[in-house]
N, C-alpha and C positions, 0 to 999 in steps of 0.2 A: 504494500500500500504506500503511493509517494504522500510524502509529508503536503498540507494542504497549503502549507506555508511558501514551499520552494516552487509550486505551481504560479502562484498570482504575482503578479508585477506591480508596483507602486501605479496608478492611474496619473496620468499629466494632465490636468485639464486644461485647453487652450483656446483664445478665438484662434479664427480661421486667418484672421492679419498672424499673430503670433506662428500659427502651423506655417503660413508660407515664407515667414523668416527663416524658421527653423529649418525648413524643407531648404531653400534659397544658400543658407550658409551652410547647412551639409553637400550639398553639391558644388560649392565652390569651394571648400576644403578638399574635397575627394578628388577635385580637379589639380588643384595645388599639390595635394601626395603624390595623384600619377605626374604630375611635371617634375616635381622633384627628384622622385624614383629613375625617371628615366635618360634626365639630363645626364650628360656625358661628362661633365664636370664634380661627377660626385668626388667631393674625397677620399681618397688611399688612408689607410689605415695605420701606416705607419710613414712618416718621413725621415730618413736615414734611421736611427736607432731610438727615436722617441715617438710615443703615439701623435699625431697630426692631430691637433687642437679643433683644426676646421674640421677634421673627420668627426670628433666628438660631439661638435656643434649641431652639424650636419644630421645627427644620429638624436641629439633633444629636440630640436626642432621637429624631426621627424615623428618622433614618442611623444610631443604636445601635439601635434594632428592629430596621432592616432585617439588620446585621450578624448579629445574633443569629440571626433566622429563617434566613437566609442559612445558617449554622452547623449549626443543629439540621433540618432540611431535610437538607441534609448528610449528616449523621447517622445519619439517619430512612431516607436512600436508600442506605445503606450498611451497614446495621444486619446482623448476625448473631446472632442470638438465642441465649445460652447456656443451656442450664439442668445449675446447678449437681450437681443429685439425679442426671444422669445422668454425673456426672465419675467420672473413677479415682478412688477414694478417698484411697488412698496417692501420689496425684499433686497438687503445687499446679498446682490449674487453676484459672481464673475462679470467684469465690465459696467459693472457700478461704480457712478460718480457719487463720493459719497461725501454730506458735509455735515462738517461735526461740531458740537463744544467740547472745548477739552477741558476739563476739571473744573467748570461749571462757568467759565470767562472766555478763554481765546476759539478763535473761526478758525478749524482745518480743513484742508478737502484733498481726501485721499479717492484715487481711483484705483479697483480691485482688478487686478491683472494677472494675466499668466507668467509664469518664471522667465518666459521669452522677454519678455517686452517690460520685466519689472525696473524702475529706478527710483529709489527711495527720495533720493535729493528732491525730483520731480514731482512727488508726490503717487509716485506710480508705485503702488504697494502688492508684493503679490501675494496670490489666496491664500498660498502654505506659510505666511509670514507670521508673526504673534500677531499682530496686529491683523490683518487679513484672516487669520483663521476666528478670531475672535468676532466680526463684523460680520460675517459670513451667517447670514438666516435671520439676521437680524433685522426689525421694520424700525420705520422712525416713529420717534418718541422715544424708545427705549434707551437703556445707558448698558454703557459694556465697560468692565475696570477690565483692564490689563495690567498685569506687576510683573514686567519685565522690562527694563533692568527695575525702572521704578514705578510704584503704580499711581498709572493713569485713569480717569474715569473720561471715557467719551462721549456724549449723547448725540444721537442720530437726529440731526435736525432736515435731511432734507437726503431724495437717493434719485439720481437723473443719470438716465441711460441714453441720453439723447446727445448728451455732449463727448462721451465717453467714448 
């Protein structure tokens, strides 16, 4: 009997913008590995009696592609495709613009995104984050405290899918 655990893959939920990033940069990594792989100019592995520095180089660079595709591959085979135009409205789900009070004074407005497309600075927060997984089913009116690092209380004052 296989273990029920080592069957199922983490889920990635994503929009369809984010899949065709992810799709978009795994093909032009995979492009970049066969160019690389094939140029004539690879590195020798040793130059007179010490290893070739460029060979080594040549060989991390290589092992970060493969990582990466590794990852987005990953991804790619695990992918759930959301589409935001068919959420609750009144629900923060994936591709919600979300605007908050934060500890019962300051305006923040976090939109809930896939791992593709997340940048904090920006406000662009993704679902799997503390913050995102916490806002997640949540309608407005309600308050969500988060205590990470320190705790926050947010209240949902407003969730628009229309700008997002």
């Amino acid at each position: 009997m296989k273990n029920k655990h080592m069957t199922e893959a983490k889920k990635i939920y994503i929009t369809k913008a984010g899949l065709e990033k992810a799709q978009k940069e795994y093909e032009d990594l995979k492009a970049l590995k066969t160019f690389k792989m094939q140029n004539d100019e690879t590195p020798k592995i040793m130059e007179s009696e010490d290893i070739n520095p460029d060979y080594i180089s040549f060989h991390e660079d290589i092992d970060l592609l493969e990582t990466r595709l590794a990852e987005l591959e990953g991804m790619l085979k695990n992918a759930v495709l959301v589409d935001p135009a068919n959420a609750d409205k009144n629900t923060v789900q994936l591709g919600a613009r979300v605007y908050l009070e934060v500890n019962g004074q300051e305006h923040s407005v976090f939109t809930i995104v896939d791992s593709i497309d997340a940048d904090p600075s920006a406000g662009m927060v993704p679902y799997d984050s503390p913050v995102g997984k916490a806002l997640l089913g949540h309608k407005i009116g309600e308050e969500v405290i988060i205590d990470s690092p320190t705790k926050t209380k947010y209240k949902i004052k407003k969730i628009n899918y229309d700008e997002a």
